[in-house]
C-alpha positions as CSV (number, residue, x, y, z in Angstrom):
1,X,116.3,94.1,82.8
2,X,117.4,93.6,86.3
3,X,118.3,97.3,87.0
4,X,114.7,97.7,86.2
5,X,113.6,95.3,88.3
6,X,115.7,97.2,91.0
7,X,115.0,101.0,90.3
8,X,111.0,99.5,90.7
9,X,111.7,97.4,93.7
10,X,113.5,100.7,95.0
11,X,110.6,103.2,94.4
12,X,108.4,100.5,96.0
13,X,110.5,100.2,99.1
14,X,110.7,103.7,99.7
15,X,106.9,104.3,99.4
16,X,106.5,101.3,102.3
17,X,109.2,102.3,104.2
18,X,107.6,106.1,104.4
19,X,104.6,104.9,105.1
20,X,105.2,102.3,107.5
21,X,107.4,104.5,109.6
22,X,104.9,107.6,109.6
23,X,102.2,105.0,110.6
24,X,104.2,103.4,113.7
25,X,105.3,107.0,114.9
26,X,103.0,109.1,114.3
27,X,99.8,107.6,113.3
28,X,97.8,110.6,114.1
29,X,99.9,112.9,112.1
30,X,99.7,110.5,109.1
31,X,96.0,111.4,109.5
32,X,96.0,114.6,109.3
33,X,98.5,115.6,107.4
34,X,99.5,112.6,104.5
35,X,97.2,113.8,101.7
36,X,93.2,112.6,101.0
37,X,93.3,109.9,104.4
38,X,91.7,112.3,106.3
39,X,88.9,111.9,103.9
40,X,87.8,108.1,105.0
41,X,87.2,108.6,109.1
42,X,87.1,108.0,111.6
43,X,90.8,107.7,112.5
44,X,91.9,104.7,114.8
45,X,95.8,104.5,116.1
46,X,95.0,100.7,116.3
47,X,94.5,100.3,112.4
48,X,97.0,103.0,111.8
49,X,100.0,101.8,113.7
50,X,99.0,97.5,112.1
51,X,98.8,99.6,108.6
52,X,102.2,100.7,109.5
53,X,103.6,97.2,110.9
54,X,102.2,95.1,107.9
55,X,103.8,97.8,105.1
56,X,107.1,97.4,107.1
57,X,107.1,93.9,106.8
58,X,105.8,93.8,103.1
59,X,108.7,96.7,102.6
60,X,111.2,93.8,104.8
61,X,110.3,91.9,101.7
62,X,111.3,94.5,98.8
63,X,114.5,94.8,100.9
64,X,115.4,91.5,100.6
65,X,114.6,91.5,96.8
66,X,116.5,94.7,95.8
67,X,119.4,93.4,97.7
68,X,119.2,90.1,96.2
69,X,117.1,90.2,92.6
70,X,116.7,86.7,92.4
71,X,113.1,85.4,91.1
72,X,112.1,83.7,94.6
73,X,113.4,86.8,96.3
74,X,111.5,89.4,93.7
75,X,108.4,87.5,92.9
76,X,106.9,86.6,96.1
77,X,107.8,90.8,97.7
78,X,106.6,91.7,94.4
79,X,103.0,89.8,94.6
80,X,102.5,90.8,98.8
81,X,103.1,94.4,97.9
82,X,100.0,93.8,95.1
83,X,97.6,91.7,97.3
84,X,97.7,95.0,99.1
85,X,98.1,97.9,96.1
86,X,95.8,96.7,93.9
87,X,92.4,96.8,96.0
88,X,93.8,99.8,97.8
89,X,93.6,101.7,94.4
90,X,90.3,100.3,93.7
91,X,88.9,101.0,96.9
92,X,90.3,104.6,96.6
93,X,88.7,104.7,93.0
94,X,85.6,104.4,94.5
95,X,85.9,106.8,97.5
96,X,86.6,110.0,96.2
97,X,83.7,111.9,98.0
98,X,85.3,115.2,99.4
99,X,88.1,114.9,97.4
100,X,89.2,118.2,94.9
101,X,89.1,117.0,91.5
102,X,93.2,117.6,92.2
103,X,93.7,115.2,95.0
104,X,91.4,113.0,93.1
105,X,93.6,112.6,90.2
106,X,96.8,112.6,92.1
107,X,95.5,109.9,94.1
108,X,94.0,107.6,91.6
109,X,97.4,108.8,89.2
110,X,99.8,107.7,92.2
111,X,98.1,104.4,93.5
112,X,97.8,103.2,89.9
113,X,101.0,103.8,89.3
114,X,102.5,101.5,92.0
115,X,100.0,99.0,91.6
116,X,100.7,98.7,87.8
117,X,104.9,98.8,89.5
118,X,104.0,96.0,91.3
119,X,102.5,94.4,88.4
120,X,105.3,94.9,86.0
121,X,108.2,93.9,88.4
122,X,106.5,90.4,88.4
123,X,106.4,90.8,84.7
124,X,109.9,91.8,83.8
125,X,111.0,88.9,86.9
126,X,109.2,86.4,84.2
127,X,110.6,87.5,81.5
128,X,114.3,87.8,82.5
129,X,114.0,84.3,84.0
130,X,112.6,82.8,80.0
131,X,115.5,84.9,78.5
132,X,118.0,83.1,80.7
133,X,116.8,79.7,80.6
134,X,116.5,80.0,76.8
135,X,120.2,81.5,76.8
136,X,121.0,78.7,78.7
137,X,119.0,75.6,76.5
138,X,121.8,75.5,73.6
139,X,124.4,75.2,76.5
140,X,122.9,72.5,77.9
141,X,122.3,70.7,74.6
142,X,125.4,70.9,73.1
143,X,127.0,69.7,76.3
144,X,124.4,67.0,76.4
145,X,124.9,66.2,72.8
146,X,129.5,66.3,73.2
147,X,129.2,63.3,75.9
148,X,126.7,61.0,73.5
C-alpha cells in the first residue's frame, strides 16, 4: 500500500512542481501556451507568479510526504493539495465556454483525475494505518495478557 501512496504522492509532486515553476518564471508563457488558461482572462503576473508560490509550497508538502510516508507527513500534503484540486476542477467544470469539446474532456478527464489522487492517497493513508494498528492489537494483548 505504501508504494501506492508514493507513486500518487509522486504524480502529484510533479504536476505542482511543473506548475509552480512555469508560474514563478514564466507566468506569461504559462498563459499562453499551458493548455485551456488562456480561456479564463484577463491574465495578471500578480495572480500567476502567488498561483506559482502557493503550488510550490503545497508541492514542499508532497515532498516531505513521499520522502517520509508517514500518516502526519501524507495526510495533511495530501488534504492541502485537495483544498485546492477539488474546487479547481469544479470551477473548470463550469467554465468550459471556448473550449473544443477536446480540451474540454482532457481538462475535466485530467483535473478529476488528480482531485480523485488526492482523494485516494488520504484514503489508502487511512487504511494502511487500520491494517497496522490491527496487526499490531494481538501484539499488544498477548504481551499485556504474559505480564498478568
Amino acid at each position: 500500500m505504501t508504494v501506492l501512496i508514493r507513486i500518487g504522492l509522486a504524480v502529484l509532486l510533479l504536476d505542482e512542481l511543473v506548475v509552480g515553476f512555469w508560474n514563478q518564471l514564466s507566468p506569461a508563457t504559462f498563459y499562453t501556451d499551458f493548455p485551456t488558461v488562456d480561456l479564463t482572462p484577463p491574465f495578471s503576473e500578480h495572480y500567476a507568479r502567488d498561483f506559482g508560490g502557493a503550488t510550490l509550497g503545497i508541492a514542499l508538502l508532497l515532498g516531505i510526504a513521499l520522502v517520509a510516508p508517514r500518516r502526519v507527513f501524507v495526510i495533511p500534503a495530501a488534504l492541502a493539495f485537495s483544498v485546492f484540486a477539488i474546487p479547481h476542477f469544479f470551477f473548470h467544470l463550469f467554465h468550459l465556454d471556448g473550449a473544443t469539446s477536446f480540451q474540454a474532456a482532457v481538462l475535466t478527464t485530467a483535473n478529476a483525475v488528480v482531485a480523485l489522487l488526492g482523494l485516494l492517497i488520504i484514503a489508502l493513508t487511512v487504511a494502511r494505518y487500520r491494517r497496522n494498528r490491527l496487526q499490531q492489537a494481538p501484539a499488544v494483548n498477548a504481551a499485556t495478557m504474559s505480564s498478568n
